[in-house]
C-alpha atoms as one frame of an Amber mdcrd trajectory, in Angstrom:
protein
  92.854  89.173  88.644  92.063  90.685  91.535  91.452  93.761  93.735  91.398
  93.412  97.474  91.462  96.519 100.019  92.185  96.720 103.755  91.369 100.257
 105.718  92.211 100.909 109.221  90.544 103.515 111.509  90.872 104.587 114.578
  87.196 102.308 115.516  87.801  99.692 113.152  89.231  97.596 110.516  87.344
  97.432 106.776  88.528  94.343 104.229  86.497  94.519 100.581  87.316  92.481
  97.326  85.729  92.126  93.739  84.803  88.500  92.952  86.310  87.923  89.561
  88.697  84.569  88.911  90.316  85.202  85.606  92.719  82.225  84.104  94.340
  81.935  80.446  92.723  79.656  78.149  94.954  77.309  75.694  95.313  79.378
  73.037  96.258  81.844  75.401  93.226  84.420  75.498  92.728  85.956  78.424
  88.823  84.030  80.119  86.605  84.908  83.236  86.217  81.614  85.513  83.851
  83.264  87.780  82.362  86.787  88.634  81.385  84.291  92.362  84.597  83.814
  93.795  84.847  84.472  97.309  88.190  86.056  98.615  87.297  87.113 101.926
  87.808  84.768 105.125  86.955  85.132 108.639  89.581  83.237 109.991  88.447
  83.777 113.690  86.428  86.469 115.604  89.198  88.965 115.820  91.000  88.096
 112.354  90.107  88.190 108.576  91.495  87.597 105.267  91.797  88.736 102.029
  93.468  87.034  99.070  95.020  87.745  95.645  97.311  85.868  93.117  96.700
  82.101  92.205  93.336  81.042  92.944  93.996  77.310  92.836  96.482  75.054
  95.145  95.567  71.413  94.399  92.803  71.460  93.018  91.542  73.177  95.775
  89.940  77.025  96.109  92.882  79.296  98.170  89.408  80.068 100.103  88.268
  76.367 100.697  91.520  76.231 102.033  91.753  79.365 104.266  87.779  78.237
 105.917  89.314  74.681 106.109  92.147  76.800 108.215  89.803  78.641 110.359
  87.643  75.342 111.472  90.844  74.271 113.197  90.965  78.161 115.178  89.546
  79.323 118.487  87.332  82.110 117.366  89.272  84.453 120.193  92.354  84.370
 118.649  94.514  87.556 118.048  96.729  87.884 115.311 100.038  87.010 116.643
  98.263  83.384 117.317  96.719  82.892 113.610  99.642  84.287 111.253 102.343
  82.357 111.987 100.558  79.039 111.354  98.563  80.910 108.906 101.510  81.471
 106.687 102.820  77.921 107.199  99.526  76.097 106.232  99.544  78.302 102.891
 104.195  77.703 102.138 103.195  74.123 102.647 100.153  73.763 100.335 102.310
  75.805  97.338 105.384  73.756  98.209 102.908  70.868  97.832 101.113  72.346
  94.574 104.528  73.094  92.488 106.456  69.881  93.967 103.999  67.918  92.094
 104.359  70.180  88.904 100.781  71.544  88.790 102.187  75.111  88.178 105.993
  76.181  87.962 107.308  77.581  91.262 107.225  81.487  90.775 110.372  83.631
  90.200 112.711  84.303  92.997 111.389  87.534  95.065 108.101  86.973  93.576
 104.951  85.950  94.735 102.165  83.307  93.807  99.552  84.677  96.661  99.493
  87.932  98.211  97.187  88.121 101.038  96.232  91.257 103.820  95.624  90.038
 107.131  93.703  91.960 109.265  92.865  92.119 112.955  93.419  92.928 116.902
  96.287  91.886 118.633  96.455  91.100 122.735  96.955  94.987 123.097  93.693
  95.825 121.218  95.171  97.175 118.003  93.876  96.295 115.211  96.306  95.786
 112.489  97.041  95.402 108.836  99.859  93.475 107.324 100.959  92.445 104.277
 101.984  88.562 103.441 103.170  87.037 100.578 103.837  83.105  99.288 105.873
  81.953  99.080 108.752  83.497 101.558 106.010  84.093 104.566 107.112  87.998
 103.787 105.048  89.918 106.450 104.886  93.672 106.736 103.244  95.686 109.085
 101.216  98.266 107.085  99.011 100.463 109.600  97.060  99.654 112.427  94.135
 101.174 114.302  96.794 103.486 115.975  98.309 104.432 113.125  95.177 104.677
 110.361  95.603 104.114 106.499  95.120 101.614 103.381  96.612  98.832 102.002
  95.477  97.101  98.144  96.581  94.290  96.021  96.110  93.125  93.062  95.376
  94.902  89.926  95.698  98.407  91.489  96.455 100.922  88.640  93.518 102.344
  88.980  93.211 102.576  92.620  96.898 104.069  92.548  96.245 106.678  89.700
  93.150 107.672  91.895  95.346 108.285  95.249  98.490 108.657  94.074  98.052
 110.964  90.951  99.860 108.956  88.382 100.086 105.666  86.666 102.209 103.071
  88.820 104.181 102.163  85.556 105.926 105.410  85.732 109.232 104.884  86.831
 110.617 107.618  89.209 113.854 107.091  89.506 114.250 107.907  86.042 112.822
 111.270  85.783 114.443 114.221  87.285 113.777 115.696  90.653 111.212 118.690
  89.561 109.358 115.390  87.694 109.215 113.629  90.602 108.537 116.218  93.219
 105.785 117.528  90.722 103.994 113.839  90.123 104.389 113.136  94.318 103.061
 116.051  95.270  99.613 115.648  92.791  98.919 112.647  95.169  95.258 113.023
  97.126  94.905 114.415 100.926  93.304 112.129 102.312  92.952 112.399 106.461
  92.767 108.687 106.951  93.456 109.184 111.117  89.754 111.217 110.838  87.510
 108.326 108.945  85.055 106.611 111.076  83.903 102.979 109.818  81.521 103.822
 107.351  84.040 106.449 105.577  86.537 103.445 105.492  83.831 101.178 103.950
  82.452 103.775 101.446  86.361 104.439 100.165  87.143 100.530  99.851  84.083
  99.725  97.751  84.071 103.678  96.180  87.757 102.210  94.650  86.897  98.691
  93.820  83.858  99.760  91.995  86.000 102.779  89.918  88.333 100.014  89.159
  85.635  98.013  87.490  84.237 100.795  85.488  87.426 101.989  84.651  88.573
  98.470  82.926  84.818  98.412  81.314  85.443 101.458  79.367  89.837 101.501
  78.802  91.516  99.413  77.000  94.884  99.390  78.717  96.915 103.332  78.668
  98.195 104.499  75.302 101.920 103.866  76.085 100.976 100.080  76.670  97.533
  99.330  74.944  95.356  95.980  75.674  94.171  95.153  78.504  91.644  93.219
  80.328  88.739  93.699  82.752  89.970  91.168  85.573  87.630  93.061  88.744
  84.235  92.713  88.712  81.454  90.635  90.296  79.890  91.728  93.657  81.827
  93.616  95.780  82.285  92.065  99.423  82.637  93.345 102.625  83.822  92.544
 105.906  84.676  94.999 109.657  86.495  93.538 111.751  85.820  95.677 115.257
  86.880  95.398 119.038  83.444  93.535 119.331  84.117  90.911 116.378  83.985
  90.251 113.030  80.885  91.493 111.162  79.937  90.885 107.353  78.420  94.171
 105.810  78.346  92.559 102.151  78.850  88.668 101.621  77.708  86.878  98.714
  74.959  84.001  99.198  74.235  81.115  96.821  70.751  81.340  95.053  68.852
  79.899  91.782  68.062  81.744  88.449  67.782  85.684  88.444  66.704  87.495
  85.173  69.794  89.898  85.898  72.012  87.499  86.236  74.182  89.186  88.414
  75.612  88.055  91.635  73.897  88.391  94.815  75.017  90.006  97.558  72.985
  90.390 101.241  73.754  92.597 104.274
């Protein structure tokens, strides 16, 4: 499990994620592989990633395999030069991964990775977009000219916090007072006036409710059990006109009486 968050401003764009690989065990009980995985890439100066979904493809880390991507980059690249091939490397490594029955191709319409790709394009906008695998679906979320947020992932949280309800509710099957009454208890939240640090604060202000939310709540009453798959250290990445910076990155080390995972500015 995963949550990963993009944030555009007018000055900037923020990407955060938790660090938690989750995987089920074979008597099927939910285990954590690691509170140390990394799921943020620089892919070149003016372009990031961040990933959610399957962790694995061959063996191999989806973020061995996204810094084995970026080695082969000019670190000037824009976005319209990095996704295209971007989303090819990643179709052909599932195609690869389920072709030789490692996992089961996903459902039709659904998705084995989700990723948000952020950076500047030859204009100077810096952009977010959505992508999934397989499919290479790719939608243009908001931009530096148009400011706002993106997530993936295990996002109930995150969406009960913005949004004002639980994304299991289902609309379209409520009447229109319902709806008009649970849309309209959604936040205000002026994303156009956020500078950098506001964007940065709300990512890791919404990963960090997410993992004390899932230490305390087992599941919601209407569908009880659950379990906590965000956590770790929380890293962060802005991605600006003058390149791409690491505010929050974590850093191998030895023994620690906390145990917890380190994390350096």
């Amino acid at each position: 499990m995963t949550v990963a968050i993009g944030v555009a401003v007018s000055e900037a764009l923020v990407l955060t994620a938790d660090s938690r690989t989750t995987y089920g065990n074979f008597k099927g009980f939910p285990r954590i592989a690691s509170d140390c995985t990394n799921k943020i890439c620089r892919l070149t100066d003016r372009v990031g990633v961040a990933t959610a979904g399957w962790a694995m493809l061959s063996s191999r880390t989806v973020h061995s395999l996204a810094v084995e991507f970026a080695s082969t980059r000019n670190t000037s690249e824009t976005i319209e030069d990095v996704l295209p091939e971007f989303l090819n490397y990643f179709e052909h490594l599932y195609d690869r991964h389920t072709q030789a029955g490692i996992d089961k191709p996903v459902d039709p319409g659904m998705c084995a990775i989700k990723f948000i790709i952020a950076g500047y394009d030859t204009q100077g906008v810096g952009r977010l977009k959505l992508c999934d695998i397989p499919g290479r679906r790719c939608i243009d979320i908001c931009s530096t000219a148009r400011p706002g947020p993106v997530w993936i992932g295990q996002t109930d949280v995150i969406c009960r916090l913005v949004n004002g309800y639980d994304p299991s509710i289902d609309l379209s099957r409520l009447n229109e007072s319902a709806r008009n009454e649970l849309q309209g208890s959604s936040l205000v939240i002026y994303w156009a006036r956020m500078n950098p640090q506001d964007a940065v604060d709300f990512a890791h202000f919404a990963i960090r409710t997410t993992i004390e939310v899932q230490r305390f709540a087992d599941g919601i009453a209407k569908d009880p059990g659950s379990f906590p798959g965000v956590g770790g250290a929380i890293d962060i990445a802005v991605i600006a006109p003058s390149g791409f910076t690491w505010l929050a990155n974590k850093v191998l080390h030895g023994e620690r009486r906390d145990r917890r995972a380190l994390s350096t500015s």
